[in-house]
The first five atom37 places (N, CA, C, CB, O) and aatype in JSON, in Angstrom:
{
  "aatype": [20, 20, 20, 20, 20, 20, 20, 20, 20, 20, 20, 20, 20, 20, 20, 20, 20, 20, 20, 20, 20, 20, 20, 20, 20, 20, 20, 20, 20, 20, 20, 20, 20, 20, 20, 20, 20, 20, 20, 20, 20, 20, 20, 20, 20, 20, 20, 20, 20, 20, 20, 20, 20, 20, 20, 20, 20, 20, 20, 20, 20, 20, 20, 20, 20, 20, 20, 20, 20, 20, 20, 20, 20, 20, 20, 20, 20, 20, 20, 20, 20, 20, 20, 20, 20, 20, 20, 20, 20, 20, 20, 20, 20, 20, 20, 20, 20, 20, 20, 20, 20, 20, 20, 20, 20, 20, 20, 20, 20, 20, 20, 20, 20, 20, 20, 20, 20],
  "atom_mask": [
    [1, 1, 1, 1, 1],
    [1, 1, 1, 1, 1],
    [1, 1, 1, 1, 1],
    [1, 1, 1, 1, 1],
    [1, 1, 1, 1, 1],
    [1, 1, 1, 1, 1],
    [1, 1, 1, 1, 1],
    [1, 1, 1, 1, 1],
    [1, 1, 1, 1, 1],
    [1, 1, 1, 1, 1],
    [1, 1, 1, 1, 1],
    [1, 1, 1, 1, 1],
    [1, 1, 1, 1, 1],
    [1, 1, 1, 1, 1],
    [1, 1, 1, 1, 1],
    [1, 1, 1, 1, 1],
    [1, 1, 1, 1, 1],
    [1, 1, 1, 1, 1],
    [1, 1, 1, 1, 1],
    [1, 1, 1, 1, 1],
    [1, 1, 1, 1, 1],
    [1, 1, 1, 1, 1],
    [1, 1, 1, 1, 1],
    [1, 1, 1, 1, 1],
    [1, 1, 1, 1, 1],
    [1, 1, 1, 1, 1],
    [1, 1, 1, 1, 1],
    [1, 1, 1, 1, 1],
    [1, 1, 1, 1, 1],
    [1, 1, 1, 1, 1],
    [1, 1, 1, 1, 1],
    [1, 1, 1, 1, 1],
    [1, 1, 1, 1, 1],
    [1, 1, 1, 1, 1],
    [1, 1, 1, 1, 1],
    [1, 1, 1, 1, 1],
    [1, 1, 1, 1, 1],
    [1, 1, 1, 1, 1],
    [1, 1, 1, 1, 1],
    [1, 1, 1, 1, 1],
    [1, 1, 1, 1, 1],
    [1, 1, 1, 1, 1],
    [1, 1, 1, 1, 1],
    [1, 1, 1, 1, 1],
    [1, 1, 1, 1, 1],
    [1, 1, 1, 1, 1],
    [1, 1, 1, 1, 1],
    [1, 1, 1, 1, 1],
    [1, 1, 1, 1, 1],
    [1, 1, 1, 1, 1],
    [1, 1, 1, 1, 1],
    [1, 1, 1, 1, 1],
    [1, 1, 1, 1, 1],
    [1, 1, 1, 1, 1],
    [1, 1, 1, 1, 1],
    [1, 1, 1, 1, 1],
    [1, 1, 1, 1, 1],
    [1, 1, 1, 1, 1],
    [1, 1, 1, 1, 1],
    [1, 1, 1, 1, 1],
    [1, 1, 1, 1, 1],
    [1, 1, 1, 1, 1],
    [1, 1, 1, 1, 1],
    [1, 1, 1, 1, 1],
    [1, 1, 1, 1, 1],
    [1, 1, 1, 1, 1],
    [1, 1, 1, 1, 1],
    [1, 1, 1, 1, 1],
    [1, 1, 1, 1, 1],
    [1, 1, 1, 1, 1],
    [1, 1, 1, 1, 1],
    [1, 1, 1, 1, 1],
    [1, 1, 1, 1, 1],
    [1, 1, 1, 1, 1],
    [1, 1, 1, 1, 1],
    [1, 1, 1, 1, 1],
    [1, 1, 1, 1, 1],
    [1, 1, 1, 1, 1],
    [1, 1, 1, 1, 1],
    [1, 1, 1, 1, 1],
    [1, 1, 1, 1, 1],
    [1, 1, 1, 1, 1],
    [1, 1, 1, 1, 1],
    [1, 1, 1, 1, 1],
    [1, 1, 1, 1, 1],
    [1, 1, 1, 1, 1],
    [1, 1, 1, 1, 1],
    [1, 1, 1, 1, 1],
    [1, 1, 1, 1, 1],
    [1, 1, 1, 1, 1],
    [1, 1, 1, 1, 1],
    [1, 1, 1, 1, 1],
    [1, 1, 1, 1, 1],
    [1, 1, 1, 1, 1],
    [1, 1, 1, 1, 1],
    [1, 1, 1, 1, 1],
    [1, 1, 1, 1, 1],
    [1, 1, 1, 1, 1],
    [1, 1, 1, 1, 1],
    [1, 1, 1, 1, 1],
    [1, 1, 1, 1, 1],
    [1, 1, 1, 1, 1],
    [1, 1, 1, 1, 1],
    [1, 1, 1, 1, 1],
    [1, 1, 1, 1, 1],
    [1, 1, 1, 1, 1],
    [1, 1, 1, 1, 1],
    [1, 1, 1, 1, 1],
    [1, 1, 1, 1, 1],
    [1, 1, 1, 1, 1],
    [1, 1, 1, 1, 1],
    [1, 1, 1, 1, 1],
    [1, 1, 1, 1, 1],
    [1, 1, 1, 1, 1],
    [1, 1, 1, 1, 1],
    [1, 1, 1, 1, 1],
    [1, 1, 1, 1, 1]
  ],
  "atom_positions": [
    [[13.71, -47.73, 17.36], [14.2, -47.6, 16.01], [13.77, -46.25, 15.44], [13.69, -48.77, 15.13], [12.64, -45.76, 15.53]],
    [[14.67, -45.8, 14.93], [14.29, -44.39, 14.5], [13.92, -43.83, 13.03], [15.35, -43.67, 14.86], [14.88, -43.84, 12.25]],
    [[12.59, -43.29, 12.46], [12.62, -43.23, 11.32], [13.42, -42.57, 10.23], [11.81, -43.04, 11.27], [14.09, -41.54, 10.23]],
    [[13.12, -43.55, 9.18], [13.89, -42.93, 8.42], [13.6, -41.33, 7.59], [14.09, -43.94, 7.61], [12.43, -40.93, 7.63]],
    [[14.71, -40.38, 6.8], [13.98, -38.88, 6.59], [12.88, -39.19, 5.69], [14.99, -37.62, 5.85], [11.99, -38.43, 6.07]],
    [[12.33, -40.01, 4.5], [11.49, -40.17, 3.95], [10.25, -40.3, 4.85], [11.81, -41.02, 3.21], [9.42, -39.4, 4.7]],
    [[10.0, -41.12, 5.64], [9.18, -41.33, 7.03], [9.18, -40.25, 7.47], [9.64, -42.24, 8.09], [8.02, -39.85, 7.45]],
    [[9.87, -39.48, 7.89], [9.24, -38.13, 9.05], [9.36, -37.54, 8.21], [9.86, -37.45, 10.46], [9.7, -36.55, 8.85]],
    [[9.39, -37.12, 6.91], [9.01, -36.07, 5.85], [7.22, -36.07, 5.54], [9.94, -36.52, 4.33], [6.46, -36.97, 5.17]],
    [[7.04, -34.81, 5.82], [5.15, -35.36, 5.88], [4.86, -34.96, 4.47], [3.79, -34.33, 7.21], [3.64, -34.89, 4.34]],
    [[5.57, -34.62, 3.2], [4.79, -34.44, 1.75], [5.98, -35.65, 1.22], [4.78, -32.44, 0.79], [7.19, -35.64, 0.99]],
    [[5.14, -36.41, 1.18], [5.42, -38.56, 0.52], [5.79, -38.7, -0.84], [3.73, -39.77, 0.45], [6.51, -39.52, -1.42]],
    [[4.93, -37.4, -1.34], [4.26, -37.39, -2.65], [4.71, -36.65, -3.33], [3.08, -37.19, -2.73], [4.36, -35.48, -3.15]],
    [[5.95, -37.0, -4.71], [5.97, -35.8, -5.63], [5.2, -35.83, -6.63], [7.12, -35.51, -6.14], [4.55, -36.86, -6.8]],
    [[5.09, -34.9, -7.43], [4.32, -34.85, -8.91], [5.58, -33.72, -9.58], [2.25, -34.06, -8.85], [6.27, -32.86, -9.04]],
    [[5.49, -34.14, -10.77], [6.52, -33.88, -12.23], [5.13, -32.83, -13.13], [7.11, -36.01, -13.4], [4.05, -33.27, -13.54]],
    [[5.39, -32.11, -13.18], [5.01, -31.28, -14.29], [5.91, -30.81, -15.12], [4.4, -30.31, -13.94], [7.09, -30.6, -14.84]],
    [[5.22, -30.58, -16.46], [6.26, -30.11, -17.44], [5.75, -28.82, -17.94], [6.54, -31.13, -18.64], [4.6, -28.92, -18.34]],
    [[6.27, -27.61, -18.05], [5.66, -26.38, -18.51], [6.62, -25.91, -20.18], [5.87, -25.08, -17.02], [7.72, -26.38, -20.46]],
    [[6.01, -25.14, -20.85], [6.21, -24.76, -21.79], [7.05, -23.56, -21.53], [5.15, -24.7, -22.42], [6.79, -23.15, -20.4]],
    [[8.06, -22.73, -22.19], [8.78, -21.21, -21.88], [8.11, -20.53, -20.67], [8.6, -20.09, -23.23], [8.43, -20.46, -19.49]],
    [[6.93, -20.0, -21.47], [6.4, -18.59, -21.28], [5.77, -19.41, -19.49], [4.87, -17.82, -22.91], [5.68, -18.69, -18.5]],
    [[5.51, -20.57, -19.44], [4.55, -20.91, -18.36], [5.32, -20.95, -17.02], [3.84, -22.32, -18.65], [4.89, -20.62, -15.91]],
    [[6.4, -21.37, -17.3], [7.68, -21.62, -16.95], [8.23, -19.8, -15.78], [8.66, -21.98, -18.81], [8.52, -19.56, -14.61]],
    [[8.09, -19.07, -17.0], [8.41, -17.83, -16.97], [7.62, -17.79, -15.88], [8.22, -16.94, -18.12], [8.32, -17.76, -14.86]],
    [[6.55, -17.78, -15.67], [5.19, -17.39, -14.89], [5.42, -17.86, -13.69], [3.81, -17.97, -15.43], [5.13, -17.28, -12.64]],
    [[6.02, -19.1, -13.82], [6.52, -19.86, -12.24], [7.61, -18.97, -11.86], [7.2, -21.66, -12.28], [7.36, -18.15, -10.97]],
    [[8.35, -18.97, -12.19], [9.62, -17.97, -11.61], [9.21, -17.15, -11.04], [10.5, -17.29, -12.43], [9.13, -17.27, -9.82]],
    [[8.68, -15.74, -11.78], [8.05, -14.8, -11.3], [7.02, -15.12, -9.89], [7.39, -14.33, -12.47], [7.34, -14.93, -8.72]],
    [[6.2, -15.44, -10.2], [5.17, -15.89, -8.75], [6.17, -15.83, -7.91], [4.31, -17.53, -8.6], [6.16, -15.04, -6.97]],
    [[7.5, -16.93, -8.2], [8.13, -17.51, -6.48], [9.38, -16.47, -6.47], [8.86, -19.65, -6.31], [9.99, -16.34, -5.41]],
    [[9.79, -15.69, -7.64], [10.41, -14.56, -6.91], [9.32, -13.41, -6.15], [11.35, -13.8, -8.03], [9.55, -12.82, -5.09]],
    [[8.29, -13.31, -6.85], [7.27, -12.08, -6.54], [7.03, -12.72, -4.75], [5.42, -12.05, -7.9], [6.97, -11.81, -3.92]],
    [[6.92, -13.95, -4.28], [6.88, -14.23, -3.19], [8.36, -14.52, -2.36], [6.01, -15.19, -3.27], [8.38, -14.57, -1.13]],
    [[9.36, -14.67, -3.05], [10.17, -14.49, -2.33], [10.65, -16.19, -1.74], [9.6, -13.39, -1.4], [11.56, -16.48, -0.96]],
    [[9.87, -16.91, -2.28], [9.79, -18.18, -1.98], [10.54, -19.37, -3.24], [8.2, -18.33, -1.75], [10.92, -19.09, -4.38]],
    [[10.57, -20.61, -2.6], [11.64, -21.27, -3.78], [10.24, -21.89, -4.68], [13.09, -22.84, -3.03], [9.27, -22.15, -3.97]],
    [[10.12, -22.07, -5.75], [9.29, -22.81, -7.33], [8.18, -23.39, -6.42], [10.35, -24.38, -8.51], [7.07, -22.86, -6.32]],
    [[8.66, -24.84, -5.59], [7.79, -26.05, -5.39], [6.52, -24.99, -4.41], [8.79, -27.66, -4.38], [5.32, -24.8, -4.62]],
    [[7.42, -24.48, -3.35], [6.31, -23.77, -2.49], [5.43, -23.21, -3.27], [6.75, -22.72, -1.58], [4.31, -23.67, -3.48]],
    [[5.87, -22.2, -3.74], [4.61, -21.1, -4.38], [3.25, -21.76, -5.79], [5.78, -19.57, -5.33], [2.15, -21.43, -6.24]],
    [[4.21, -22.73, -5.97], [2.88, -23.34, -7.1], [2.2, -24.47, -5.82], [3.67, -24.51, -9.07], [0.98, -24.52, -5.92]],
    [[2.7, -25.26, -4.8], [2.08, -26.04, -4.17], [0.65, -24.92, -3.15], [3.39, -26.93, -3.3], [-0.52, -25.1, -2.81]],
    [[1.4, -24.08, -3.05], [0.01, -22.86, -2.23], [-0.61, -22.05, -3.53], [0.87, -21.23, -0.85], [-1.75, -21.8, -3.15]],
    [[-0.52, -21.69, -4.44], [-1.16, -21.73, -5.77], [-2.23, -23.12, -5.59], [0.15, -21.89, -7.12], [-3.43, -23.13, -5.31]],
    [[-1.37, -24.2, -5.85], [-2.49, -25.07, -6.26], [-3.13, -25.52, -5.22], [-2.16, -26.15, -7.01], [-3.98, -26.28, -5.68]],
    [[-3.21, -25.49, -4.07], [-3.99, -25.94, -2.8], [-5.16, -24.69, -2.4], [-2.77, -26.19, -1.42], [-5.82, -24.73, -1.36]],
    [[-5.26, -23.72, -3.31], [-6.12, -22.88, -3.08], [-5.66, -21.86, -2.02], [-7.23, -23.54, -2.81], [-6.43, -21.9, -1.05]],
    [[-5.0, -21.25, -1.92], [-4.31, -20.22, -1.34], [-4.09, -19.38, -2.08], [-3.31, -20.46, -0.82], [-2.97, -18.88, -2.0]],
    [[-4.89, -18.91, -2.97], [-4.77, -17.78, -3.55], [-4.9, -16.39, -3.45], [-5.17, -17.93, -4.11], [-4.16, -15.56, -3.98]],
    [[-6.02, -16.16, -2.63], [-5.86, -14.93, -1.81], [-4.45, -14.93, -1.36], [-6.86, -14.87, -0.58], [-3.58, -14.31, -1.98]],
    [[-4.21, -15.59, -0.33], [-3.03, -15.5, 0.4], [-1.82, -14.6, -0.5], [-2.58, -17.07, 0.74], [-1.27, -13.51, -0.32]],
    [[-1.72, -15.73, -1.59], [-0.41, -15.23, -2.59], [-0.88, -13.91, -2.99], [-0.07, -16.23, -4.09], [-0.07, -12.99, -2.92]],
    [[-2.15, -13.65, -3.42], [-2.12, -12.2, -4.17], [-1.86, -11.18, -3.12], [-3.56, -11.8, -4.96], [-1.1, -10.23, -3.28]],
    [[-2.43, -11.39, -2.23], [-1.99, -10.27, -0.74], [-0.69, -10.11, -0.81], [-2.27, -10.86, 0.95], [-0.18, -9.02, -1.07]],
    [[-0.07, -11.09, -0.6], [1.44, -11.17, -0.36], [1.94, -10.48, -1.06], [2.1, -12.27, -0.48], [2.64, -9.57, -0.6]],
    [[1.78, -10.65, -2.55], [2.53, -10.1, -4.06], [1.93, -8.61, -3.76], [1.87, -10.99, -5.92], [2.89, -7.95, -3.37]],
    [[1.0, -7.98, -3.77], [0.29, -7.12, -4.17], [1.04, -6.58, -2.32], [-1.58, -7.52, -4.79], [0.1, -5.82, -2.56]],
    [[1.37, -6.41, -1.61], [1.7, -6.15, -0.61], [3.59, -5.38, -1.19], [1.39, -7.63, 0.41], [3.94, -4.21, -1.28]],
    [[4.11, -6.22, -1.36], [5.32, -6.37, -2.04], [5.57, -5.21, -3.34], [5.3, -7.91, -2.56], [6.47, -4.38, -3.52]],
    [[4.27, -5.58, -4.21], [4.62, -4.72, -5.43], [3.94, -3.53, -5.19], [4.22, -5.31, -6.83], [3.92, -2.67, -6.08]],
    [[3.28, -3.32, -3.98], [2.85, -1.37, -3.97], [3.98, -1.05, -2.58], [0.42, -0.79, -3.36], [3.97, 0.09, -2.11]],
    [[4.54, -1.7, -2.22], [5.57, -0.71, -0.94], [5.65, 0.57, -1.29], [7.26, -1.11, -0.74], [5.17, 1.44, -0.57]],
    [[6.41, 0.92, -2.73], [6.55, 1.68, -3.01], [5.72, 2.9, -2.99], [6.87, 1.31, -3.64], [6.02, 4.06, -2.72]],
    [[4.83, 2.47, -3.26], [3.52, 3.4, -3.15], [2.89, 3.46, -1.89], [2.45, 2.97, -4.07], [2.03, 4.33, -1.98]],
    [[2.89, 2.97, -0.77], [2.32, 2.99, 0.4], [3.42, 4.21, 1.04], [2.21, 1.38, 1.12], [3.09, 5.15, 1.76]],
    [[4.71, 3.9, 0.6], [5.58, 4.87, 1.52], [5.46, 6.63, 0.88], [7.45, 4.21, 1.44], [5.69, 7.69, 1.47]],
    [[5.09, 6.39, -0.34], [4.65, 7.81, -1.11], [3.78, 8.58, -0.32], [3.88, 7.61, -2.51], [4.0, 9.61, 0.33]],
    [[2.3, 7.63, -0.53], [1.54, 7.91, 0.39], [1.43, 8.54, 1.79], [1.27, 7.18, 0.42], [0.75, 9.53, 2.05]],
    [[2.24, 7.78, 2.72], [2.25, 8.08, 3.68], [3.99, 9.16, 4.08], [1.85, 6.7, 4.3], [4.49, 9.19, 5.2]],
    [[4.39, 9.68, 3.22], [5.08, 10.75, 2.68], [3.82, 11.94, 2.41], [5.95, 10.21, 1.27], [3.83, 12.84, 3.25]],
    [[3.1, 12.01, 1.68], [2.52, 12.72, 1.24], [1.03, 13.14, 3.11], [2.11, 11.89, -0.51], [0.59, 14.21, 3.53]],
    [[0.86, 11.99, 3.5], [0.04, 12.32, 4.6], [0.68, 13.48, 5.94], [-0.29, 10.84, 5.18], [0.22, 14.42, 6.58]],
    [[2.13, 12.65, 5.84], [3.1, 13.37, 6.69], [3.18, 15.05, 6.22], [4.63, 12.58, 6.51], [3.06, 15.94, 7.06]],
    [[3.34, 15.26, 5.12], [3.08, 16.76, 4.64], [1.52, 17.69, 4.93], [3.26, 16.64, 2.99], [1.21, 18.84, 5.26]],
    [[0.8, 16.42, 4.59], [-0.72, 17.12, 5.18], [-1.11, 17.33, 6.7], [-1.93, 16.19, 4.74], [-1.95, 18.08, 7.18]],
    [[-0.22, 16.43, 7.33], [-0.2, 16.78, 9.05], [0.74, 18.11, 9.62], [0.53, 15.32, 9.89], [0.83, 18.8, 10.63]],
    [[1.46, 17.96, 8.1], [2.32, 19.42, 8.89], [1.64, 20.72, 8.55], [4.06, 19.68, 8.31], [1.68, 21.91, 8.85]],
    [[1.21, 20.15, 8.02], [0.13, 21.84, 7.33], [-1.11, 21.55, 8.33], [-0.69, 21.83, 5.0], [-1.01, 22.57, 9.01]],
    [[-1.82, 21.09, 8.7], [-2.31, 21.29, 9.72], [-1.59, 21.23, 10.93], [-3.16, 20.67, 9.71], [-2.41, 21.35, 11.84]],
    [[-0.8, 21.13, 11.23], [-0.23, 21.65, 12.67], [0.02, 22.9, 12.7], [1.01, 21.06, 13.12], [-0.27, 23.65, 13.64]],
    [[0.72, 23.31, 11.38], [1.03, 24.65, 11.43], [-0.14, 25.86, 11.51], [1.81, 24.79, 10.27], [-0.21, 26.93, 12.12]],
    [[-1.06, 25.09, 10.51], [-2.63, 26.29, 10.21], [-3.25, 26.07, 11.75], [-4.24, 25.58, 8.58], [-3.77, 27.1, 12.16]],
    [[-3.31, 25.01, 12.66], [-3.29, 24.74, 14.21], [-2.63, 25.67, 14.89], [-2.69, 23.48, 14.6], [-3.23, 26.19, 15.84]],
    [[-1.54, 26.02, 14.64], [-0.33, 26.63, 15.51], [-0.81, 28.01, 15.79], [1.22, 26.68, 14.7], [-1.08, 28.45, 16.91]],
    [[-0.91, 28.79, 14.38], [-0.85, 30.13, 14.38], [-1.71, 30.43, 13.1], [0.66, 30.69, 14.37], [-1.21, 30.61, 11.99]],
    [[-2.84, 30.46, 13.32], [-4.31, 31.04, 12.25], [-4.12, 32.34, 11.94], [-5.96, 31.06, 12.98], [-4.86, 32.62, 11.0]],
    [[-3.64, 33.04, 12.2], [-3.3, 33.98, 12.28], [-2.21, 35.08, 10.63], [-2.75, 33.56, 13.6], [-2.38, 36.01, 9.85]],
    [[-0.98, 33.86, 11.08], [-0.04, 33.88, 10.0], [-0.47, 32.81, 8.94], [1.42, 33.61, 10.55], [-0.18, 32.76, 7.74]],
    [[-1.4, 31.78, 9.84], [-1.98, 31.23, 8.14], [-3.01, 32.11, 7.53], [-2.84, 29.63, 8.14], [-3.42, 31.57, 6.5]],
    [[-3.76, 33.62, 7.82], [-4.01, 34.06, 6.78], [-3.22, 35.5, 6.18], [-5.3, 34.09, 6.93], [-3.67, 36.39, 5.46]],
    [[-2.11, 35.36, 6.69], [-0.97, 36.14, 6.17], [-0.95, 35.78, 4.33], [0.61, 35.57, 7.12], [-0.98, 34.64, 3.86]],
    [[-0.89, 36.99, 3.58], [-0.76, 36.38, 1.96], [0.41, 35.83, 2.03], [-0.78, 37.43, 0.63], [0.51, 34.82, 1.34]],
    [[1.33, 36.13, 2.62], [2.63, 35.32, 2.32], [2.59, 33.98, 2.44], [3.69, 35.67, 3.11], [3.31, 33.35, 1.67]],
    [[1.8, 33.26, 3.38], [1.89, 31.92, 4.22], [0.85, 31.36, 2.75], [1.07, 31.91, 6.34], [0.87, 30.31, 2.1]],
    [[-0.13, 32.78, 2.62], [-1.45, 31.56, 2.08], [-0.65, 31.04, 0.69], [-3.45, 32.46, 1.56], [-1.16, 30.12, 0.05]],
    [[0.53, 31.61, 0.25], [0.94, 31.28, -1.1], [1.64, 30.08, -1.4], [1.67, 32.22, -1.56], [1.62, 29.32, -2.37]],
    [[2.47, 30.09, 0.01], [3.18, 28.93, 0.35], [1.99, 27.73, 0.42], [4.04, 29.19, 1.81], [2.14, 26.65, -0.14]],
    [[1.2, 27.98, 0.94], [0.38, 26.59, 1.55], [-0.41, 26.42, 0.05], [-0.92, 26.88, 3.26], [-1.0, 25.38, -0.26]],
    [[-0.33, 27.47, -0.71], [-1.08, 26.64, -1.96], [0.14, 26.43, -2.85], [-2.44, 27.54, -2.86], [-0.44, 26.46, -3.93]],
    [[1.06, 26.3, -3.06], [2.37, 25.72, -3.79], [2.35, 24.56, -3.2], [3.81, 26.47, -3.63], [1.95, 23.64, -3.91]],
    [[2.8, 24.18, -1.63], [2.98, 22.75, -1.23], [1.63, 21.83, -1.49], [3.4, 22.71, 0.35], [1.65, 20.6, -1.56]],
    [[0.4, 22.71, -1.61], [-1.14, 21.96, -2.05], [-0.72, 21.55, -3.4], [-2.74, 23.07, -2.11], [-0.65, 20.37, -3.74]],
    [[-0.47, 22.37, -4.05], [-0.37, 21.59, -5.64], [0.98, 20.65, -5.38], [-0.05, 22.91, -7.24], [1.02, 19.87, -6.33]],
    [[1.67, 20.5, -4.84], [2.89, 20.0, -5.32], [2.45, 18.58, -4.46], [4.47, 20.97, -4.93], [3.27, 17.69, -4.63]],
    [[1.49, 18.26, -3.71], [0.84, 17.2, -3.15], [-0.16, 16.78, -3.77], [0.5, 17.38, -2.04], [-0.38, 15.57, -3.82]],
    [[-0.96, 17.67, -4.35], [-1.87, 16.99, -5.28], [-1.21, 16.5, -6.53], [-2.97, 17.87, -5.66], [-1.64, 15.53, -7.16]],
    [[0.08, 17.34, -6.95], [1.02, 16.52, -8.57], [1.39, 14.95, -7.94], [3.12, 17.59, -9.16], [1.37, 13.94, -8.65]],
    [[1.79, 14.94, -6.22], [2.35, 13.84, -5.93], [1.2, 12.43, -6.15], [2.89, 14.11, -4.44], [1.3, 11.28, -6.57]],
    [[0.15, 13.26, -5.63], [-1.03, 12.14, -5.62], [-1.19, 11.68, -6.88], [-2.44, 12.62, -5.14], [-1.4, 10.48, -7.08]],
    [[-1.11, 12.62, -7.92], [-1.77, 11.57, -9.42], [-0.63, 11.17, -9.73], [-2.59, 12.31, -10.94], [-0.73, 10.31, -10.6]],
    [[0.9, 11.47, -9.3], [1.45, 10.2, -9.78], [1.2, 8.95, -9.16], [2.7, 10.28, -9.81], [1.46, 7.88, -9.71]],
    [[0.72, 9.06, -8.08], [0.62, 7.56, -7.47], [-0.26, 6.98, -8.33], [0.07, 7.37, -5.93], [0.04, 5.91, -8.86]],
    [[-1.53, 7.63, -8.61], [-3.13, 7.25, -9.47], [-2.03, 6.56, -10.74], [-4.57, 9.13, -10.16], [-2.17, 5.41, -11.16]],
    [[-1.13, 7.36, -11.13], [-1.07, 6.71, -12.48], [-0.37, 5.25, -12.59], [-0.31, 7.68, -13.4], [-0.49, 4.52, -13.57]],
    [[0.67, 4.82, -10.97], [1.02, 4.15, -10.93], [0.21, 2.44, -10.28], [1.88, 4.85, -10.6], [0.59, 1.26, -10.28]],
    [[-0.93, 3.1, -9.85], [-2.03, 2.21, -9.15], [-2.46, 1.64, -10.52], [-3.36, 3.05, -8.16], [-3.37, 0.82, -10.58]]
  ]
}
């Protein structure tokens, strides 16, 4: 005899909560910020998985900033490959002017990230 879906469903148990607007609001957000549907993200909320969720979210809401970052590292590897390459023409005044324009224009990049952290 084969069970029925209530039977091989392993959570038996619902619970009804009722939230106010703004609390409401707060649920949404979480389970879009995870990407997940309402019941999940408050059931790992409330089972103590909270690290978990903030990693997740906080993973999600700096992408943006990780790819800056590592935009901005990619520019610092090319300037050392190049000052690597040929020491020479890196102390050429012409080169050294260039390499301090792309320095500031990497350090402007960096405090926008600061301001966005």
């Amino acid at each position: 005899m084969s069970k029925n879906y209530k039977d091989r469903y392993q959570r038996k148990h619902s619970l009804t909560l009722c939230f106010n607007d703004e609390e409401f609001q707060q649920v949404e957000e979480l389970a879009e910020a995870l990407r997940k549907p309402r019941a999940t993200a408050v059931r790992e909320l409330i089972l103590n998985k909270e690290f978990k969720l903030k990693k997740e979210i906080s993973k999600k809401e700096n992408g943006d900033i990780y790819y800056e970052l590592h935009k901005i590292g990619v520019n610092i590897n090319q300037i050392a490959r190049a000052i690597n390459t040929d020491i020479d023409k890196f102390i050429n005044q012409d080169f050294a002017e260039d390499f301090i324009n792309l320095f500031e224009e990497i350090t402007n990049d960096i405090e926008k990230i600061k301001g966005k952290i």
